[in-house]
N, C-alpha and C positions, 0 to 999 in steps of 0.2 A: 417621673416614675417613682410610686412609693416604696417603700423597703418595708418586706414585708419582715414579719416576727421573728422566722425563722431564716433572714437571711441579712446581712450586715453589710457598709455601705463596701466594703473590702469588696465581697463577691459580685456585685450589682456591675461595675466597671466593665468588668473582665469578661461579663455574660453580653454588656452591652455592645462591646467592642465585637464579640464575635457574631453574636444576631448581622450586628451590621459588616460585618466581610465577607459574611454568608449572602447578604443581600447584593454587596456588591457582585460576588463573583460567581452567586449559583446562574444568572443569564449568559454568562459567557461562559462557564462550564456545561450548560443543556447542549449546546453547539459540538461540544467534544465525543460524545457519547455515541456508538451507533445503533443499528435498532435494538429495541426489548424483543424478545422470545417473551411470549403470553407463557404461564406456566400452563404445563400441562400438553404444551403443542409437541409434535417432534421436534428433536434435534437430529435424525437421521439423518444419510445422505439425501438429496435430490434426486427425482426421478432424472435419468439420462434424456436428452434433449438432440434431438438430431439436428447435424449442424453440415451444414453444408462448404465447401472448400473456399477456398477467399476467390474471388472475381477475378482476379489477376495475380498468379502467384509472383512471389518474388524471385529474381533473377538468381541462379547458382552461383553461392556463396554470399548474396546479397545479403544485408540485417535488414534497413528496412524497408517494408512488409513482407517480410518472413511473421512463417506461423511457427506454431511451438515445436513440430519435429524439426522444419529446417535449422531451429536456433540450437537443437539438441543435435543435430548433427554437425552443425560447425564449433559448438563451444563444450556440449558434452552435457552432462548433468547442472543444472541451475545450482547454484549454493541459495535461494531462495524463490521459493517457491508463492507469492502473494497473490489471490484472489479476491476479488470485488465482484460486488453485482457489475460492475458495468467495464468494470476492465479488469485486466492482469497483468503484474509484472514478474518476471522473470529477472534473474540477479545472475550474474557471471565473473566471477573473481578468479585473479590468480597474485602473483606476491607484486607483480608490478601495479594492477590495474583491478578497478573493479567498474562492471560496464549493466549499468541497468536497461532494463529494456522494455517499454510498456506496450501491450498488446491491446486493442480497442477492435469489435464488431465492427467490419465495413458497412453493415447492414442486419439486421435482423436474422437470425438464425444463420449467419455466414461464420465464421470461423472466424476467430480474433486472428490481427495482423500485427508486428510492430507498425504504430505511427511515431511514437515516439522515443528518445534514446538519450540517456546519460551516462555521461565517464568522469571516472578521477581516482586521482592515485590515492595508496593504501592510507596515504596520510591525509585524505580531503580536500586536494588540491585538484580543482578541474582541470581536465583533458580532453582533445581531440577524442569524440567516440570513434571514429574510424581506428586513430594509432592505437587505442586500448582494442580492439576488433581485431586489429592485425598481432596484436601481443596474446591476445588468448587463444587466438588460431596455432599462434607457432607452439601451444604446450612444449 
């Protein structure tokens, strides 16, 4: 690389160094990103979508497949509330236990169910998702 007039061999290193950690890291960065909004498009809400009940509800008091009212009426309000296109998770914390719960389409326009479930204490430590289930139960 020549060094141009206006620039000294001091600067040239430092510009080089980062072209190339840019090269290394923008392909594994594109991977992190989620979709672009075209400008100009909406960002309003979504039209509502009719969805029909899960195929088999979950059993009373069961987590999983429970839909989002049964998980609100055994644990209460979510302390998080996370949406995807293609799933959702629900988050339930109290001082012992914090108990995530992911919701997934049994099928097409059916009602997301718990398929899946994690637990672990306040400090990161995993747990039994049932005992963290039976500890948010007893608020």
């Amino acid at each position: 690389m020549a060094v141009n007039a206006g620039m000294n061999a001091a600067t040239v290193a430092p510009r080089r160094r980062l072209w190339l950690a840019l090269a290394i890291m923008l392909p594994a960065l594109a991977g992190c990103g989620g979709s672009i909004v075209p400008r100009g498009a909406s960002t309003g809400a979504r039209p509502a979508v009719a969805v029909a009940p899960a195929s088999r509800p979950a059993a009373p008091g069961s987590v999983m497949g429970a839909d989002e009212r049964q998980l609100r009426r055994l644990f209460g309000t979510p302390r998080l509330d996370i949406r995807d296109p293609a799933a959702r998770k629900l988050q339930f914390a109290n001082a012992q236990c914090i108990l995530d719960t992911y919701l997934y389409a049994p099928a097409a326009n059916r009602e997301p169910v718990v398929t899946h479930i994690d637990a672990r204490t306040g400090a990161g430590a995993e747990m039994d998702w049932q005992a963290c289930a039976g500890l948010l139960r007893a608020r």
